[in-house]
C-alpha positions as CSV (number, residue, x, y, z in Angstrom):
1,X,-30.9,35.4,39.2
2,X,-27.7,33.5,38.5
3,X,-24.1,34.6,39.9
4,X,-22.9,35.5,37.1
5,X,-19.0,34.4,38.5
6,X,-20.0,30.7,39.6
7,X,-21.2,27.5,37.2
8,X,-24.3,27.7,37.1
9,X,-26.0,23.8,35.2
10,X,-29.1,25.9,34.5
11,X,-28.1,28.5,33.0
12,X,-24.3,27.7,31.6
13,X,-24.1,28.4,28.4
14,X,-20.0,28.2,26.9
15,X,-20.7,30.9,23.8
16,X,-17.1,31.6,24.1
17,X,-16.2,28.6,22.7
18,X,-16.2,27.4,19.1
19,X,-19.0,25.3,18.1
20,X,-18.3,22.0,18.7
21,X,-16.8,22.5,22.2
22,X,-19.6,24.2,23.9
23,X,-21.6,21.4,22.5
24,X,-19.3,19.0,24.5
25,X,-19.3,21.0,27.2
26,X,-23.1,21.0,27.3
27,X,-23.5,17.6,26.6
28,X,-21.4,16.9,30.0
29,X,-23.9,19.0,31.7
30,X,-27.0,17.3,30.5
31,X,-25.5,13.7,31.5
32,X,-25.0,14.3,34.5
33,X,-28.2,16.4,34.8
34,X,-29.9,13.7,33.5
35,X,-28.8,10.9,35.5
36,X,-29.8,12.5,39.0
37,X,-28.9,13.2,42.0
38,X,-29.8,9.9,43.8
39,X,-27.7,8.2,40.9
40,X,-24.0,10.3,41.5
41,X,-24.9,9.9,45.3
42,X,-25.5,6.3,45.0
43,X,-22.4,5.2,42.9
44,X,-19.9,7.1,44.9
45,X,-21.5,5.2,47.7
46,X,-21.5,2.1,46.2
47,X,-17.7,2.5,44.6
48,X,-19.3,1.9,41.3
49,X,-16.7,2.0,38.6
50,X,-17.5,4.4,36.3
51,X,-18.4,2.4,33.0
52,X,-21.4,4.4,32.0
53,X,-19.3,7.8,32.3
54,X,-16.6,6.4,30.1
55,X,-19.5,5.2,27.9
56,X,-21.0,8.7,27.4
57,X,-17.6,9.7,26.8
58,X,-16.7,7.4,24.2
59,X,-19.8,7.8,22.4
60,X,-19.6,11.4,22.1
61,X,-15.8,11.5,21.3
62,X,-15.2,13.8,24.6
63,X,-11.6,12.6,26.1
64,X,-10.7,12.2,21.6
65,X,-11.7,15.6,21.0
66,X,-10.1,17.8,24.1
67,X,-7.3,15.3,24.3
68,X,-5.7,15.1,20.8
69,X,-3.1,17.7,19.9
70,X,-3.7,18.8,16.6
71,X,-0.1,17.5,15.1
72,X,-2.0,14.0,16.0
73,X,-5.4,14.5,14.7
74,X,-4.7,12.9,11.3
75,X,-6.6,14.3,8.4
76,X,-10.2,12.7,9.6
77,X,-10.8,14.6,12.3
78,X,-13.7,15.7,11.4
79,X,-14.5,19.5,12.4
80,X,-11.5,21.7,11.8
81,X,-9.3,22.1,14.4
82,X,-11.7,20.0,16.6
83,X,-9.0,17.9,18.1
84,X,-6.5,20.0,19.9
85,X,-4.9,20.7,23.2
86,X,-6.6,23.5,24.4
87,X,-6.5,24.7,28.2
88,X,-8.7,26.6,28.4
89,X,-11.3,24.2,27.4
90,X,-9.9,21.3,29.3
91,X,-10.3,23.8,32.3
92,X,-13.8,23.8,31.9
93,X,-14.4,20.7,31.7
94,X,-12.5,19.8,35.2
95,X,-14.8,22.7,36.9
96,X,-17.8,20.8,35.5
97,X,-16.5,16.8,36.5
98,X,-15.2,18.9,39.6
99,X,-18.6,19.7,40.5
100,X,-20.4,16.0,39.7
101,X,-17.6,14.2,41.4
102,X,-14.2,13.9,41.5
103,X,-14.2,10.6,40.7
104,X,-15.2,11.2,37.0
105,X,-12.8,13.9,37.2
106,X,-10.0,11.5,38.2
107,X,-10.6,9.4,35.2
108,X,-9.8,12.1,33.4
109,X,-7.2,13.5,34.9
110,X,-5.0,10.4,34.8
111,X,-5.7,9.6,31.1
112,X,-3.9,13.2,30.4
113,X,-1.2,12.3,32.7
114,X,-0.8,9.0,30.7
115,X,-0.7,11.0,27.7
116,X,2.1,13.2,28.6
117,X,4.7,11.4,28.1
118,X,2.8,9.8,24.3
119,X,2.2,13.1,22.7
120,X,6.0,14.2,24.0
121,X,8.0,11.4,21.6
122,X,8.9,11.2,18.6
123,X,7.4,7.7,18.4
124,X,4.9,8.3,15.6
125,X,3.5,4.9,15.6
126,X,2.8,5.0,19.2
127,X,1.0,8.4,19.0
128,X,-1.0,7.3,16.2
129,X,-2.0,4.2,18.1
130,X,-2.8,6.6,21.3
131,X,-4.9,9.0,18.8
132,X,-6.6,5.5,17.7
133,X,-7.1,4.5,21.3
134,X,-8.7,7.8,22.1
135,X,-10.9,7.7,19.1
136,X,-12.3,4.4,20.5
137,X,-13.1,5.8,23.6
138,X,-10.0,4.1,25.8
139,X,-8.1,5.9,28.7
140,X,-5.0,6.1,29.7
141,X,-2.5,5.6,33.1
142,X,0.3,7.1,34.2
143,X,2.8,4.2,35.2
144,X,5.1,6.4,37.4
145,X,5.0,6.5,41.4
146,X,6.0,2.9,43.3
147,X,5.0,1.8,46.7
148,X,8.5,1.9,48.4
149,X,9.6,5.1,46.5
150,X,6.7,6.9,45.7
151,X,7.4,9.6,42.7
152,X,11.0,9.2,43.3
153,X,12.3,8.7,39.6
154,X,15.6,8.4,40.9
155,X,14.8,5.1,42.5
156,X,12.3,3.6,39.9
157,X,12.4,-0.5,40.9
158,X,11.1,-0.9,37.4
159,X,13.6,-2.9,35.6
160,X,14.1,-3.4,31.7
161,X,16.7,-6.3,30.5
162,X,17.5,-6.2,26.9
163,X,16.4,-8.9,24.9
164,X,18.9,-8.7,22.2
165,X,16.5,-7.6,19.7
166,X,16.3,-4.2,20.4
167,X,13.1,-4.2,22.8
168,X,13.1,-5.1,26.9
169,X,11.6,-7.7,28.9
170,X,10.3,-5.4,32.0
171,X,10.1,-7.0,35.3
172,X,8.4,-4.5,38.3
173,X,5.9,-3.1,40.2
174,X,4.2,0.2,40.2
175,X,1.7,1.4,42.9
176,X,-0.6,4.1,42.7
177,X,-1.4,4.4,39.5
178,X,-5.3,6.0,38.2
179,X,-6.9,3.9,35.7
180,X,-4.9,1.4,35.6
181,X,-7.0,-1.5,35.6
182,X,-8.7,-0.6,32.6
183,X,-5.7,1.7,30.6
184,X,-5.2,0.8,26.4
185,X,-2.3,2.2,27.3
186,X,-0.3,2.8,30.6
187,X,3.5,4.9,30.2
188,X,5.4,3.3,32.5
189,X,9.5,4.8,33.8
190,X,11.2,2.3,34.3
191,X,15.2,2.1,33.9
192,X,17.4,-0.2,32.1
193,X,19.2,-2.8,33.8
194,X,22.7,-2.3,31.7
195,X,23.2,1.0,31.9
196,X,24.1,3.2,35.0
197,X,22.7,6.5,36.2
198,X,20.2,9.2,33.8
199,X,21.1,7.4,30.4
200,X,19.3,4.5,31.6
201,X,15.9,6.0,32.2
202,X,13.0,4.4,29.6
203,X,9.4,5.4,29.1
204,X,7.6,2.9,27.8
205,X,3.8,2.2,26.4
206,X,1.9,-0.6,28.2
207,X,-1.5,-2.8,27.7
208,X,-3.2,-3.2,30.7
209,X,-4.7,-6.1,29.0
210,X,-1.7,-7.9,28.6
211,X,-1.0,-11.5,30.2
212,X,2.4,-10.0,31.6
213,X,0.1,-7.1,33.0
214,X,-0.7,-8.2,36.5
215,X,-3.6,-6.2,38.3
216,X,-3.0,-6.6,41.6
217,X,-5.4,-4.3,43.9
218,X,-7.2,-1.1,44.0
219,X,-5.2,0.5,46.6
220,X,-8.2,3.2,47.9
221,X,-11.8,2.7,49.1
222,X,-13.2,4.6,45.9
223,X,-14.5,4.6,42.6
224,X,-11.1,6.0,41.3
225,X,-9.3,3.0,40.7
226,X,-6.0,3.8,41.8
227,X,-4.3,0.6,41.1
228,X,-1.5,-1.5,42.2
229,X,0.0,-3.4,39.3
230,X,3.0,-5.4,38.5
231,X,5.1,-6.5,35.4
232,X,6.6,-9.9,35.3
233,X,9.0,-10.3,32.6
234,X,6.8,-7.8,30.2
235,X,7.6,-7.7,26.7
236,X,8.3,-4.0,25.3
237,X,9.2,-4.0,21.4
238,X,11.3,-1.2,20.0
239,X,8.0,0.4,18.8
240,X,6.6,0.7,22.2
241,X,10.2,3.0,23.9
242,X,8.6,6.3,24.4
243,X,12.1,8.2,25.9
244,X,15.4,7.3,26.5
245,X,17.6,8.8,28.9
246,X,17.8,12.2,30.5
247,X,14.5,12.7,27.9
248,X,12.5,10.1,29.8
249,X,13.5,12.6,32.8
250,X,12.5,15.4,31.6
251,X,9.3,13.7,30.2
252,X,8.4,12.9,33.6
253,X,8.0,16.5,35.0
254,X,6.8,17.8,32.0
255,X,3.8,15.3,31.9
256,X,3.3,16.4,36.2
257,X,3.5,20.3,34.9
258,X,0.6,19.7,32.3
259,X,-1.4,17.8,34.7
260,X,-1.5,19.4,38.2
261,X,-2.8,22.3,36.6
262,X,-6.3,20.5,36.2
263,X,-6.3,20.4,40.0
264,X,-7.5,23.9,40.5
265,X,-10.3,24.0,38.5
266,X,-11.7,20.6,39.7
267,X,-11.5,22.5,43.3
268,X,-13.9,25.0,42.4
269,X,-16.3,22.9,40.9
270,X,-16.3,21.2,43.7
271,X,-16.6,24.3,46.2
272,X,-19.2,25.6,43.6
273,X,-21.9,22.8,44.0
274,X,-21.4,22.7,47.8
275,X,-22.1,26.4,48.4
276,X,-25.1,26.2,46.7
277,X,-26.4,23.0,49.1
278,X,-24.6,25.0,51.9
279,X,-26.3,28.4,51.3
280,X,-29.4,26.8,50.8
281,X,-29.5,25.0,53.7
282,X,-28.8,28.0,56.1
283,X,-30.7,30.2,54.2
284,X,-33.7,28.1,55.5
285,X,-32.8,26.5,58.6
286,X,-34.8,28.6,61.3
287,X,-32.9,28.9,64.4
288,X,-34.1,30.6,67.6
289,X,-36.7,32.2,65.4
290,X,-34.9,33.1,62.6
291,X,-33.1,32.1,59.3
292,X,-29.1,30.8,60.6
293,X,-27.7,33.4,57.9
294,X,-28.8,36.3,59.8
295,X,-26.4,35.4,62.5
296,X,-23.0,37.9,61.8
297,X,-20.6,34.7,62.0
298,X,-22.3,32.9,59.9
299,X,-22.4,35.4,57.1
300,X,-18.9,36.4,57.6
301,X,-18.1,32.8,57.1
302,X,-20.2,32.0,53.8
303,X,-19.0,35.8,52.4
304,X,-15.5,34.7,53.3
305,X,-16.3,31.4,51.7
306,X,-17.6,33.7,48.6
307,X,-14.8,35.5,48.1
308,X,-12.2,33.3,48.4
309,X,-13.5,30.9,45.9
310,X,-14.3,33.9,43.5
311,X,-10.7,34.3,44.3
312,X,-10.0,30.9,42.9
313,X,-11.6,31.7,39.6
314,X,-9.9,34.5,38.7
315,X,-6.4,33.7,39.4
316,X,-6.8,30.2,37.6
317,X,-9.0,31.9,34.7
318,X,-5.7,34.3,34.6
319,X,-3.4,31.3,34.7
320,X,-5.0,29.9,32.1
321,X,-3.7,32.5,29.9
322,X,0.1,32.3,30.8
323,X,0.0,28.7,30.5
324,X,-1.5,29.1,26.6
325,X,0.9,31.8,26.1
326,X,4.0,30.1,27.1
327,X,7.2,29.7,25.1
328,X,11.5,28.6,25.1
329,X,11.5,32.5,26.0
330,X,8.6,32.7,28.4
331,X,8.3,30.3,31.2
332,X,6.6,32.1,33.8
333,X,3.0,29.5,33.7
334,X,6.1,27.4,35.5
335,X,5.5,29.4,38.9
336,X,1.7,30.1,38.0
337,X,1.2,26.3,37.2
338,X,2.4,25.1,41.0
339,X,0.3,28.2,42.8
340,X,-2.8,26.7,41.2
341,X,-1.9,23.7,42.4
342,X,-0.5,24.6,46.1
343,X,-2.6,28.1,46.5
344,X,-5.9,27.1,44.9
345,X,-6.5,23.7,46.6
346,X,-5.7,24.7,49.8
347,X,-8.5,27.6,49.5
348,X,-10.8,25.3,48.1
349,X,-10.3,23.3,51.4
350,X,-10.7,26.6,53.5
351,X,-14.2,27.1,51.7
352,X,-15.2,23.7,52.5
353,X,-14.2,24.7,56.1
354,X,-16.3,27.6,56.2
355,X,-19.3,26.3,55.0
356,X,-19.1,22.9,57.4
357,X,-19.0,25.2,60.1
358,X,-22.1,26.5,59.0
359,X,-24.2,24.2,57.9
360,X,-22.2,21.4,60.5
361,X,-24.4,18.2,61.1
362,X,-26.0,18.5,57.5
363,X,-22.4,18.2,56.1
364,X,-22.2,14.5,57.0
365,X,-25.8,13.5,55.7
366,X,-26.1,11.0,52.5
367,X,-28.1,12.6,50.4
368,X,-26.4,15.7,50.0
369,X,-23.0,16.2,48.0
370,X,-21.6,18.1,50.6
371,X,-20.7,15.0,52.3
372,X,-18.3,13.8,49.4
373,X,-17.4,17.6,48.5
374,X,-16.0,17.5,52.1
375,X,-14.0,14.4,51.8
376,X,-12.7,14.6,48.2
377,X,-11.7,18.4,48.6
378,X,-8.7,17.3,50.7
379,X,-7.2,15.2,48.2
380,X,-6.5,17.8,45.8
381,X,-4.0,19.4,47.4
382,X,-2.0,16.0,48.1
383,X,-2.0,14.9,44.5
384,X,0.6,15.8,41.9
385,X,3.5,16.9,44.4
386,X,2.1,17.7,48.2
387,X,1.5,21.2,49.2
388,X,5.4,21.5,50.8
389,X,6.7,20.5,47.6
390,X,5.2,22.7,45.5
391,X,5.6,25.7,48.2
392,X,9.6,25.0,47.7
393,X,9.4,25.0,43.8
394,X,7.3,28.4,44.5
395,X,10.1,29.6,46.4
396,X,12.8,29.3,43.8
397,X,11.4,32.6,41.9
398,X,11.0,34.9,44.4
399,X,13.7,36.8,44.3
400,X,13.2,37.5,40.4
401,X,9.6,38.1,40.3
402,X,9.8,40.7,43.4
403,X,12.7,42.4,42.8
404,X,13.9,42.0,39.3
405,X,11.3,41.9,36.8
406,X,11.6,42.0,33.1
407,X,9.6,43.1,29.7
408,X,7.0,41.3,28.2
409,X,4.0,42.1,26.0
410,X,1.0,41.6,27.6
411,X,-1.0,38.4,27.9
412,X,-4.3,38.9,26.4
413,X,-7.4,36.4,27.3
414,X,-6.8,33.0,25.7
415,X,-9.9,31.6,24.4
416,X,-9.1,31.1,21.2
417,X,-9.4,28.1,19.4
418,X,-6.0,27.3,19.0
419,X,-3.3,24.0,19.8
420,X,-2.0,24.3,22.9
421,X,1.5,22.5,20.7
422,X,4.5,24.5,23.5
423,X,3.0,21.8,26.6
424,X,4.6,19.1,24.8
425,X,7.8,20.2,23.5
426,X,8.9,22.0,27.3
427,X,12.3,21.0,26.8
428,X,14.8,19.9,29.8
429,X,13.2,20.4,33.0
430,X,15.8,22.7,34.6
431,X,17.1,26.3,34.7
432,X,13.9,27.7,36.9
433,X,16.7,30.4,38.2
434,X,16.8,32.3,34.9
435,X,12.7,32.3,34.7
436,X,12.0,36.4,34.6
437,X,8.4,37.8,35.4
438,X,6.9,41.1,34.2
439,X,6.4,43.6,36.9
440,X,3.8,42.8,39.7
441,X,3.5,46.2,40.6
442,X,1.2,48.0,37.6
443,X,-1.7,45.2,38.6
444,X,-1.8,46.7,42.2
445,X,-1.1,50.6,41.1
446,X,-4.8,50.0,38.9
447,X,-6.7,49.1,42.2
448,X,-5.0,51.7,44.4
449,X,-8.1,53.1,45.0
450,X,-9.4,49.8,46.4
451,X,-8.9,50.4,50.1
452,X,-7.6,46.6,51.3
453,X,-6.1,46.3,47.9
454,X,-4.2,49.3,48.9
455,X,-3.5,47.7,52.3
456,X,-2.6,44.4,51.1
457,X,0.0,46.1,48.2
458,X,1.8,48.2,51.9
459,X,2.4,44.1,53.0
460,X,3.4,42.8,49.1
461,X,6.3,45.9,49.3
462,X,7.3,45.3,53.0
463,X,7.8,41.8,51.8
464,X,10.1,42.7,49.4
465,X,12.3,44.8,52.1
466,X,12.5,41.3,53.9
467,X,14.1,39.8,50.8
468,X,16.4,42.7,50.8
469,X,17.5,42.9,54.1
470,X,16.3,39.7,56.1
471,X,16.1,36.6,53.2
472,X,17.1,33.8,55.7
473,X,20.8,33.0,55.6
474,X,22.9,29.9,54.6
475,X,22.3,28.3,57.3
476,X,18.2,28.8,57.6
477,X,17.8,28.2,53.7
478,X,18.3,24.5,55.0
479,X,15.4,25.0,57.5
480,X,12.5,24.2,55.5
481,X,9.7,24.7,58.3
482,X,10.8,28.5,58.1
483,X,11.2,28.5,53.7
484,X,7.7,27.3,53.7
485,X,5.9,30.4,56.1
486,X,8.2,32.3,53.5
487,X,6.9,30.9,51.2
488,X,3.0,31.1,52.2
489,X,3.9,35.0,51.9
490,X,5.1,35.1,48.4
491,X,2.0,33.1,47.3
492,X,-0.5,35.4,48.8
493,X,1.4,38.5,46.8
494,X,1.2,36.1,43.5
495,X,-2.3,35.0,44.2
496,X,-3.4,38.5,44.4
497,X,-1.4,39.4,41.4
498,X,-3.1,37.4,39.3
499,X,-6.7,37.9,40.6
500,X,-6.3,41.7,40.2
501,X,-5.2,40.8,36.3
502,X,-8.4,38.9,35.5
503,X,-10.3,41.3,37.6
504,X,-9.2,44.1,35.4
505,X,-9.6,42.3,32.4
506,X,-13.4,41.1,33.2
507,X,-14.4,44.0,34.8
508,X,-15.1,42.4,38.4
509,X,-17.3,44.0,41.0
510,X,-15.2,46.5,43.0
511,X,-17.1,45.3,46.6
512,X,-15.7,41.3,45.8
513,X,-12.5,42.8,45.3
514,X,-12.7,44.6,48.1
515,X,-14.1,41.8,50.1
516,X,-11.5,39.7,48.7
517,X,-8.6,41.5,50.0
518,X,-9.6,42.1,53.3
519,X,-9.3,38.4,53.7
520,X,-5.9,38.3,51.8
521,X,-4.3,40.9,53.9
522,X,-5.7,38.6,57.0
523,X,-3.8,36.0,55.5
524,X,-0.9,37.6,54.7
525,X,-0.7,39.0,58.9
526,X,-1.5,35.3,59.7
527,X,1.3,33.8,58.2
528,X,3.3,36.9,59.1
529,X,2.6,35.9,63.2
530,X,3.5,32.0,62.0
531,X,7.4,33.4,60.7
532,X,7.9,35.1,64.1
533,X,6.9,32.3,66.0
534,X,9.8,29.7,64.0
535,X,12.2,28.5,66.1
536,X,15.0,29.8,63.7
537,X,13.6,33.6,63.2
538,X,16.2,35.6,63.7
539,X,15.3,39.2,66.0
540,X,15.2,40.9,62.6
541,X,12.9,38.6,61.5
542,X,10.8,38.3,64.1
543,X,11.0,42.4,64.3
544,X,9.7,42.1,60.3
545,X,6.9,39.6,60.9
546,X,5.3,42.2,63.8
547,X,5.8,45.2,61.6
548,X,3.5,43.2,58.1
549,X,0.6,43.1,60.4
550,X,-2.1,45.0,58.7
551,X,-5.7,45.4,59.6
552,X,-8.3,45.2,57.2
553,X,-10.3,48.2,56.1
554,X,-13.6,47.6,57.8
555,X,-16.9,48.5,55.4
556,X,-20.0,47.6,56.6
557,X,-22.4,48.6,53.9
558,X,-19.5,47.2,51.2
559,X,-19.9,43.9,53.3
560,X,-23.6,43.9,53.1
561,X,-23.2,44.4,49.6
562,X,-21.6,41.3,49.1
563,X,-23.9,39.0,51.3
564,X,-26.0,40.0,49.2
565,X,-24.4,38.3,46.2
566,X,-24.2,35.3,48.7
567,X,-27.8,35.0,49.9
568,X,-28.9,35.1,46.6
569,X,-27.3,31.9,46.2
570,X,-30.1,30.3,48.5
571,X,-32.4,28.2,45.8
572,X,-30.2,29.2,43.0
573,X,-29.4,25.4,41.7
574,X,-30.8,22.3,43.0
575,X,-29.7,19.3,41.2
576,X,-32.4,17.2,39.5
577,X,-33.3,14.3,41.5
């Protein structure tokens, strides 16, 4: 029988999507169904580019249908309401290229990153041309990061000299950059080379195709084709300036918010298709006379490995909500947005973790996708922003979502059809100080008879007294090796926040919740220990860290109850041949 909480290719069925999209999202399935196992294997392998993918795609109108805002979906697009920005949907679709490969998922996930910055202008003839481009099946780059600066905007090396006919000649290299050997259209920063500081930021549209458009390298050992490519004395018309000035900024981070949220949910497709191979495996390796999962570590690994990832899905299934739900008055998906992409990743990497341990020499053999799940889990949580960057955004609304919340109306489930429009008109990208969060508390106060929720929500209050009465001072706010175990805490009360929301709202198992927690409140007493051992912890501090130690509640038949769930796993999905 199918856990009902993972993806599932035999059995998924989307019925909570409109028509259309849950035959899209099937359609996906059966491809890649279709195609094999040997076939995914083989092209990751092999570094095939993925021409056939893109193929299916175009033909079926995928990236054209999920990646088309309804205020650009012209009059023939066929099915009402077809074409729109819809997270929710796009979520799906990364947990299902998440657990093919990541390599189809990073085709993808660069063509919405190169779309950012299109369906933010008010250049109608360039949107319509990227509709038109998506309508034929093209994708789309995101001409941003350069070798010597990396995704410093401040120091973009990209030059534009006016041609004194209102357009640029563009003269520079960019480094980095998904899809751009094959992108209809590239957005590349760039700055102006007559005017000085913000005002001379430009986003432009680029033709990969172009003879000005040199290719110079793929840059990784991949399929993903992470180019290298340089401009030499490229010719941008007026119609082609996407932004200007401080807007070209802003454009920038707002394209980077839309986009690192896809990370989390290509994670757990990902850490979905391994357990199943992982389970599996030690389900039916015979060890010393019997099956590796009756070992105790071993199932406290894969049931840690369980939970966590359930843990995954429900805060990003949660987030989902708050991101679709956002507003000029309610910014809060801009803390949610870099959890999923700090928090979530990195437990997708600690599931991988648990089951290699497990399942050790078979994690390295060819023919199983463990082998790339392992290597490709560990980009995620270096891609959009590194996992210290998007702890130190985290830490900028601490203080107001622990200690001064404010009123909202509560965020239903968002699976409604509807266009995602706010993503793309965020406004500046500033004032994160003045973002106010609804109480954290009432989540907890519904599971207070959940014993480690309980014991988790005694370490979410005593962090809240550190804020109080031991927040690091002037001089350690410039320590960032002590902001970020501060940090770790903060996510863990946020993470659970979240996950205790969707569990409520989906009615989760009380023994994975249970389960859950005891690993968060592990997690919270481990990064606890890792404050009081900085070399700038003050006493008080230090005294703090000791005293947020909590032990887990120890149940042993609630524990069996949940390997359970887990062995169950064992046979449950096989991927065709």
């Amino acid at each position: 029988m199918a856990d009902p909480l993972l993806f599932n290719p035999r059995t998924y069925d989307p019925a909570h999507f409109d028509p259309e999209t849950r035959r899209l999202l099937r359609a996906t399935v059966d491809w890649f169904e279709e195609r094999g196992k040997r076939r995914l294997i083989e092209d990751y392998r092999s570094r095939a580019w993925l021409a056939d993918f893109l193929a299916f795609s175009a033909k079926e109108g995928l990236f054209a249908t999920f990646l088309t805002p309804a205020s650009a979906a012209g009059e023939d697009s066929g099915d009402q309401g077809a074409k729109r920005w819809d997270t929710a949907r796009i979520a799906a679709l990364n947990e299902i290229f998440g657990f093919y490969g990541l390599d189809y998922w990073y085709a993808w996930q660069v063509t919405i990153l190169g779309l950012g910055p299109v369906w933010q202008s008010d250049n109608a003839a360039a949107r319509d041309r990227a509709a038109e481009l998506l309508a034929q099946g093209e994708v789309f780059a995101f001409g941003l990061s350069e070798k010597t600066h990396g995704a410093d905007i401040y120091s973009t090396d990209m030059l534009l000299e006016p041609d004194g006919e209102g357009g640029f000649r563009a003269t520079g290299s960019k480094y980095y950059i998904g899809n751009g050997n094959a992108a209809g259209l590239v957005s590349v920063f760039g700055r102006r080379t007559d005017v000085e500081g913000p005002d001379g930021y430009v986003f432009f549209a680029a033709d990969s195709r172009h003879p000005a458009y040199h290719l110079v390298k793929n840059v990784v050992d991949s399929s993903k084709y992470v180019s290298e490519f340089r401009l030499e004395d490229y010719p941008v018309a007026a119609g082609d300036v996407l932004h200007t000035g401080r807007a070209a900024f802003d454009a920038a981070l707002n394209t980077v918010n839309v986009g690192k949220f896809n990370l989390c949910t290509a994670s757990i497709g990902i850490c979905e298709h391994a357990m199943y191979e992982a389970v599996t495996h030690a389900h039916n390796r015979i060890l010393y006379g019997r099956p590796v999962t009756a070992f105790p570590h071993v199932r406290r690994e894969l049931t840690d490995a369980y939970v966590r990832l359930v843990g995954m899905k429900l805060f990003s299934d949660r987030a989902v909500d708050y991101f679709r739900s956002a507003g000029p008055d309610d910014r809060r998906y801009l803390l949610f947005n870099p959890m999923t992409k700090m928090k979530v990743t990195t437990e997708g990497e600690k599931v991988i973790d648990l089951m290699w341990d497990v399942i050790a020499a078979k994690g390295f053999e060819k023919d199983n996708y463990f082998a790339q799940a392992a290597i490709e889990i560990r980009g995620l949580p270096k891609l959009e922003g590194t996992v210290h960057v998007n702890l130190a955004l985290i830490l900028k609304f601490m203080r107001n979502h622990l200690l001064d919340p404010a009123a909202y109306e509560p965020v239903p489930t968002r699976l409604d059809a509807a266009d995602d429009a706010f993503l793309f008109r965020q406004g500046p990208a500033r004032g994160l100080g003045s973002v106010r969060f609804h109480d954290w508390r009432p989540a907890f106060d519904a599971y207070a008879d959940v014993p480690n929720v309980a014991r988790f929500r005694e370490q979410a209050d005593a962090l809240c007294e550190f804020v109080t009465t031991a927040a690091p001072d002037e001089r350690q706010s410039r320590d960032l090796d002590l902001l970020l175990a501060v940090g770790q805490l903060f996510a863990l009360v946020v993470h659970g926040q979240l996950i205790l929301e969707q569990a409520r709202l989906t009615g989760l198992d009380q023994d994975v919740l249970d389960e859950l927690f005891a690993v968060l409140v592990r997690d919270f007493s481990a990064h606890a220990v890792e404050l009081h051992g900085k070399d700038s912890a003050t006493e008080r501090q230090q005294e703090w860290a000791l005293g947020a130690v909590r032990r887990p509640v120890v149940d042993e038949e609630r524990s069996a109850r949940v390997w359970q769930r887990v062995e169950a796993l064992s046979g449950a999905y096989e991927m065709a041949p």
